[in-house]
C-alpha positions in Angstrom: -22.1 -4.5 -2.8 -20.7 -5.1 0.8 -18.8 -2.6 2.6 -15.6 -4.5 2.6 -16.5 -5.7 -1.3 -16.6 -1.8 -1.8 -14.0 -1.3 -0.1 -11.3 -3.8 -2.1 -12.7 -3.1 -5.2 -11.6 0.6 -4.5 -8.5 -0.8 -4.0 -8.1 -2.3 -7.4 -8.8 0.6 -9.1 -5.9 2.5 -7.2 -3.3 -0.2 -8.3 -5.0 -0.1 -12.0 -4.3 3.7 -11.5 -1.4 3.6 -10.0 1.0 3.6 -12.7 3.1 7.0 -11.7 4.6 4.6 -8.8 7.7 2.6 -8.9 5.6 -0.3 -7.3 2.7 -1.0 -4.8 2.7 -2.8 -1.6 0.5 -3.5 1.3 0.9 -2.6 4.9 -0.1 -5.5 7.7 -0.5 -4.4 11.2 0.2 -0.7 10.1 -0.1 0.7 13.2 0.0 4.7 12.7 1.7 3.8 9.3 5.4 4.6 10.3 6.4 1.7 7.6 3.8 3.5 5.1 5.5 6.8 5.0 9.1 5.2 4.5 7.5 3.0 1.4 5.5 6.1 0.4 8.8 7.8 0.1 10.3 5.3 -1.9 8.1 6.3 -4.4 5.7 3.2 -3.8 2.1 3.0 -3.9 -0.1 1.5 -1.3 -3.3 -0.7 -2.1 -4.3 -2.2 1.5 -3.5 -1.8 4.9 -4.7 -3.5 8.1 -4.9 -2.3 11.7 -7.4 -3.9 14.5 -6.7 -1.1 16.9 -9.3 1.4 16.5 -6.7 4.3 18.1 -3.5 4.1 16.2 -5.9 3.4 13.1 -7.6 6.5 13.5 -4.2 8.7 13.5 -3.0 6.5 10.0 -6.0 7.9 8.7 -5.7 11.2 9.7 -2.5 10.9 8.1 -2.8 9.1 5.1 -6.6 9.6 4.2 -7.1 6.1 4.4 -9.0 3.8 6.7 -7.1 0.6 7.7 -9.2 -2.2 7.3 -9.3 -4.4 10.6 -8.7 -7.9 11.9 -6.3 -9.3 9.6 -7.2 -12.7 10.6 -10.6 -11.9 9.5 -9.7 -10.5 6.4 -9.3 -13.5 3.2 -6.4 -13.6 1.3 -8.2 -13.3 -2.5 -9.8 -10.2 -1.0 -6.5 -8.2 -1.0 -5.2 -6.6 -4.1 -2.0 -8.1 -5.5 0.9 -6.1 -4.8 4.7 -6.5 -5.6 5.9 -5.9 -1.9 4.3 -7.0 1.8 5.8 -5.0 4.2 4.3 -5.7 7.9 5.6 -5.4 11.6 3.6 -9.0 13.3 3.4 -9.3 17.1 5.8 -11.8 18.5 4.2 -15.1 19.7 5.0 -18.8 20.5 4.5 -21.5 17.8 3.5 -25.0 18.9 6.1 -27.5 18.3 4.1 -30.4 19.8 2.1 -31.9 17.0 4.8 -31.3 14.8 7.5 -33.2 16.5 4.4 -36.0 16.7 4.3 -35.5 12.3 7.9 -35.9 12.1 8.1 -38.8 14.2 5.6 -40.6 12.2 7.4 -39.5 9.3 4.3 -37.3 7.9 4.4 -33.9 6.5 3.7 -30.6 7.7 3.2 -27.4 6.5 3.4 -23.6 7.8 -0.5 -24.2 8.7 0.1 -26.7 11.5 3.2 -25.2 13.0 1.8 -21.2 13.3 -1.9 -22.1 12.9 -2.9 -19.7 15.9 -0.5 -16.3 15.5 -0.7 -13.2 13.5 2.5 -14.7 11.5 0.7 -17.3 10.0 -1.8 -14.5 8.3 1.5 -12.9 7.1 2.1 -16.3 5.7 -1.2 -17.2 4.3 -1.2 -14.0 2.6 2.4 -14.4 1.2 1.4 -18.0 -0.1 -1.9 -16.8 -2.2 -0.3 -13.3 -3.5 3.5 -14.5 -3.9 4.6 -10.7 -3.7 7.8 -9.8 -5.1 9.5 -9.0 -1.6 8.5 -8.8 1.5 9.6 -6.7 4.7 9.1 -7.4 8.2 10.2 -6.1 11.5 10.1 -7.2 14.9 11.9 -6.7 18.6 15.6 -7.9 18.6 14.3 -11.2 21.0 12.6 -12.6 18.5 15.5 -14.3 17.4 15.5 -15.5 20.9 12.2 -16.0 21.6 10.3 -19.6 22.6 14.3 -20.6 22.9 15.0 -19.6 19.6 12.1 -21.9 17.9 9.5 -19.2 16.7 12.3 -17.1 14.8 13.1 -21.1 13.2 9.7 -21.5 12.2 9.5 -18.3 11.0 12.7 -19.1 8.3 11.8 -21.8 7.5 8.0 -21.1 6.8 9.3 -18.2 5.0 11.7 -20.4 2.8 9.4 -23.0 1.7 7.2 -20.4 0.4 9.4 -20.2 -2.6 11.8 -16.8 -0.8 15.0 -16.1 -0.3 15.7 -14.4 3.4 18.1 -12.4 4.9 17.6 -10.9 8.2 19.4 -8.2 10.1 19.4 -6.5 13.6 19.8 -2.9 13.3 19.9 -0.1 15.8 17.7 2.4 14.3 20.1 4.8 17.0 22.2 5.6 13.6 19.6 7.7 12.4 17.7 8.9 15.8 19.1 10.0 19.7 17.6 6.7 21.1 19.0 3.2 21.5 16.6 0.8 19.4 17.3 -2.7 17.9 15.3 -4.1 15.4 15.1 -7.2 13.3 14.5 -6.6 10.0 13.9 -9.6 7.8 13.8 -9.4 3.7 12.5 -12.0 1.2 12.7 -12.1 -2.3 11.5 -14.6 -4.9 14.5 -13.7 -7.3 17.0 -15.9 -6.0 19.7 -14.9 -8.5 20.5 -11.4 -6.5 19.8 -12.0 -2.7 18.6 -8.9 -0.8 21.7 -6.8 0.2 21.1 -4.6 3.1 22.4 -1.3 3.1 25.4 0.4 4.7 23.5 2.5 7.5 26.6 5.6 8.6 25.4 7.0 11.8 24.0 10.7 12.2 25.4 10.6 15.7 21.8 12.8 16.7 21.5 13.9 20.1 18.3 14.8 21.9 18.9 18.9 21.4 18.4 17.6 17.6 14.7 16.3 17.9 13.5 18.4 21.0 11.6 21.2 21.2 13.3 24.8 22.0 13.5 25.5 25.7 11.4 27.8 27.1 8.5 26.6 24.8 7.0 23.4 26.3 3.8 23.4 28.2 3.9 23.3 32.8 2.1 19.7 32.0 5.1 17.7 31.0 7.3 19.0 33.9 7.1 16.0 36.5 5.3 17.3 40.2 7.1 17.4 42.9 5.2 14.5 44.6 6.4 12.2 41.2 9.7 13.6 40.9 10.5 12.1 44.9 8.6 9.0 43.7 10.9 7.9 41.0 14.4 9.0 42.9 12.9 7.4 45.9 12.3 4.1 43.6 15.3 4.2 42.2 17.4 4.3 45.4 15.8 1.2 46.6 16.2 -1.0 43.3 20.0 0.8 43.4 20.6 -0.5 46.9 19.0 -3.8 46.3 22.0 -4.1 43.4 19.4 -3.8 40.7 19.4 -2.2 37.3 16.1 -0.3 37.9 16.6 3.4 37.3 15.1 6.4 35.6 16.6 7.8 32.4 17.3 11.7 33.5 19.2 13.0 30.0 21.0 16.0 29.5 19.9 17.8 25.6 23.1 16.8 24.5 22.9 13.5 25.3 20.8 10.4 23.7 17.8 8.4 24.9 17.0 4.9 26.2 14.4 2.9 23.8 11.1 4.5 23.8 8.5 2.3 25.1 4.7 2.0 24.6 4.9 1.9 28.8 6.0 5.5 28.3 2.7 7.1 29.0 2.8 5.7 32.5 5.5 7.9 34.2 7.5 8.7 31.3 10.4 7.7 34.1 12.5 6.1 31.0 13.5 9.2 29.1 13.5 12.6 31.2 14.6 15.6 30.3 17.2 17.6 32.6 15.8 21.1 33.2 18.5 22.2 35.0 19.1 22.7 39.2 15.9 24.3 39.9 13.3 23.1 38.2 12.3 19.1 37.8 13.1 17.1 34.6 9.9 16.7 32.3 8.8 14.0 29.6 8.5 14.5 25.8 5.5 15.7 24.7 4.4 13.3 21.7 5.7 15.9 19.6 9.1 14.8 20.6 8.5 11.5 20.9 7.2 11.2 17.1 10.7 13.0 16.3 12.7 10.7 18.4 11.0 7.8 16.3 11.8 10.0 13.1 8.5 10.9 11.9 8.4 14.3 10.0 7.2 17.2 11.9 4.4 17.7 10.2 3.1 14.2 11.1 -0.7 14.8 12.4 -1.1 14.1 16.1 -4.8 13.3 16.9 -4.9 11.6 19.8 -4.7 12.0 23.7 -1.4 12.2 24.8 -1.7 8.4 27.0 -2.7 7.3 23.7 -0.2 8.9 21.6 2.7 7.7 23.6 1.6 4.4 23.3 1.5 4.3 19.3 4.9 6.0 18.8 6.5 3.7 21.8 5.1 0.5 19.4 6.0 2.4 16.0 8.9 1.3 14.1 12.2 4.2 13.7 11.1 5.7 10.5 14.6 6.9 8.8 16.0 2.9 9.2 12.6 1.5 7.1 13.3 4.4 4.8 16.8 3.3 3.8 15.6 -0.3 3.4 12.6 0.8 1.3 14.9 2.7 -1.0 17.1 -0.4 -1.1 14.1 -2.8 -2.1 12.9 -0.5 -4.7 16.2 -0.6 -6.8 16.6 -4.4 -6.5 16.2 -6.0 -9.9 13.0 -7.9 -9.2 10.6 -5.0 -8.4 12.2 -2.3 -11.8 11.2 -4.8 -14.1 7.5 -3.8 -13.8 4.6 -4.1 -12.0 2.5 -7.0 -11.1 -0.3 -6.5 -13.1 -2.4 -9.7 -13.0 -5.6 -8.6 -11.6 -8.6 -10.8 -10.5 
């Protein structure tokens, strides 16, 4: 038997045993599994996950005990376990509209193949069509509802739709829960169109920094900024402030909240700095912090460098906000009727 053969009929077995959970799911470009842990919580059970980035895939499964399996586009549909929820966070690309505004004008047909043949959505869309999971949840920046002048997030819809789903989709700050400013898109489908997925009431936490940073005093020389960077930034800012642009770096106060964490973070860390007072320079998080300011728990493993670490938690998704809407899609109708228990 194969490696990956092995490896998915592992899987099975897991759903077949999986019966304590209130459902199982699947986790597309899992990254270091910030969606896992909020569906985990929820009281699901996971069967498959994917991740082609050998770094961020290493920290899931020093987390979770489980090895991602890789390129998703490599990966065939039949070979993933059925599941009653697909919960994935795709990379935002451009669709081709070309050949299909050719189809349409010679009044032919098209499907989701020919419009997003080419991105990661259309695996997320393969994969939906051959499983038909219960629900679905995917996230995404805010722009993608702007994005490609508002075709891709069109496609997306509508590709979504004609697989058989009802969709809503929200923007949420995920702010109301952590100290940092962070829209999202969160888009829900359900095959039950008789109760439409309600999103929940989200009541801000109104967190500030002082809530997720480590005590004063305690925090290693390394993350306070040199002297020579420290002149860098002010001097950088200064110009872009004199030019009339919006360039600046984010110096914050403990009481105060953050700008959006970025994977750009490990650079210069110039976006979120902490205040150390008159006579000492600001510093950067430490990933520590930056794991908390995503809302990770603290005893979330950190096992990579620190470059590589801010990079994964800057692409990770705000943990408490996924929590709330895995909660929500646990208690819809559709998955507490049962399981899906119709394995190949």
């Amino acid at each position: 038997m194969s490696g990956m053969a092995s490896e998915m009929s592992a899987m099975r077995k897991k759903h077949v045993d999986s019966a304590e959970g209130k459902f199982t799911f699947i986790d597309l470009f899992a990254g270091i599994g910030g969606i896992r842990h909020a569906f985990d919580k929820a009281g699901g059970t996971c069967l498959f996950s994917s991740e082609w980035d050998k770094y961020p895939a290493k920290m899931y499964e020093d987390n979770y005990g489980e090895k991602p399996a890789g390129d998703i586009t490599k990966i065939k549909a039949e070979d993933i376990p059925a599941h009653d929820v697909l919960v994935g966070g795709f990379p935002c690309q451009p669709f081709s509209i070309a050949g299909v505004s050719k189809k349409e004008s010679m009044g032919k047909k098209h499907g989701f193949e020919d419009e997003t043949q080419g991105t990661l959505f259309f695996d997320v869309a393969r994969i939906i069509k051959y499983h038909k999971p219960k629900m679905f949840l995917l996230e995404n920046v805010k722009n993608l509802k702007s994005h490609d002048k508002g075709n891709t997030f069109r496609v997306i819809i509508k590709t979504l739709k004609e697989l058989g789903y009802d969709v809503q989709e929200k923007i949420i700050d995920g702010g109301l829960l952590v100290p940092q400013h962070r829209e999202r898109i969160y888009i829900v489908g359900t095959l039950d169109h008789s109760e439409p997925f309600v999103f929940p009431e989200i009541k801000s936490k109104n967190l500030v920094l002082d809530d997720i940073l480590e005590k004063e005093g305690t925090v290693d020389e390394r993350y306070t900024l040199s002297d020579k960077l420290w002149a860098g930034l002010q001097r950088h800012a200064n110009k872009h402030k004199a030019k009339g642009n919006g360039f600046g770096f984010g110096l914050k106060k403990r009481d105060e909240r953050a700008r959006t964490l970025s994977a750009r973070y490990y650079k210069d860390g110039s976006e979120i700095l902490i205040d150390q007072g008159p006579n000492k320079n600001p510093r950067r998080l430490t990933p520590f912090e930056c794991g908390r300011l995503m809302g990770f728990p603290k005893k979330f493993k950190i096992t990579l460098s620190d470059t590589r670490a801010y990079k994964c938690f800057g692409n990770s998704v705000v943990v408490p906000v996924v929590e709330r809407l895995a909660k929500q899609i646990a208690k819809h109708q559709i998955i507490t009727r049962g399981f899906v228990k119709d394995l190949q």
